[in-house]
N, C-alpha and C positions, 0 to 999 in steps of 0.2 A: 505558496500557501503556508500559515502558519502554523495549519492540520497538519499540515505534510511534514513539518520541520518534527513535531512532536511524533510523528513514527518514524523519522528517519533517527531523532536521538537513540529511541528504544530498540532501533538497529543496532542501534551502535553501542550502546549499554550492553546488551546480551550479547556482540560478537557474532551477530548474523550475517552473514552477505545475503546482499540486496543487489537488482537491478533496476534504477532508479530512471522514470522514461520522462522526457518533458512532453509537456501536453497544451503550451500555450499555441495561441492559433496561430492556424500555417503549420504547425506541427505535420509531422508526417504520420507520426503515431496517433493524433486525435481520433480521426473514423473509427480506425482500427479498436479503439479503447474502447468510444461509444459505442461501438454495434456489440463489441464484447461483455459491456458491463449495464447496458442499457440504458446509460444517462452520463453527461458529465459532471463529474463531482471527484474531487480526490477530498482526501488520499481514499485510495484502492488498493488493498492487500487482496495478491493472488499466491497463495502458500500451496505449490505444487505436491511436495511432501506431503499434507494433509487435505488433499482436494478440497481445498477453503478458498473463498473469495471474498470480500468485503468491504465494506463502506464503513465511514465514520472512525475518525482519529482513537478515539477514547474507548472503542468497543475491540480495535485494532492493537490496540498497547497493552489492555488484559488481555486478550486472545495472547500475545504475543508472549506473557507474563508465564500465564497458566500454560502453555504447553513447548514453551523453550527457557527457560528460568530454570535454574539448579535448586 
């Protein structure tokens, strides 16, 4: 996805590790996603650290901005 492309740069901009799952069908991890985030749709930021979860590239990249950015 090219959502996804755009939070994995802002990984990689800020020096975050990430662990990045594929979710095309046949996936193993699909179910697993859906039942946890209630719908298919990436990118999905799950930030353990901050018990935050999320939808939407653009809301994903300020979040990511504002609370790991120097």
């Amino acid at each position: 996805s090219p959502y996804s492309r755009i939070v994995r740069e802002a990984l990689c901009s800020l020096e975050l590790p990430y662990r990045l799952h594929n979710l095309g069908r046949g996936s193993a991890f699909r179910s697993e996603f859906v039942a946890r985030s209630g719908k298919m749709m990436v990118p999905y930021l799950v930030d353990p650290n901050e018990n935050v979860e999320m939808f939407e590239s653009a809301d994903i990249v300020r979040y990511l901005e504002r609370t790991y950015a120097q």
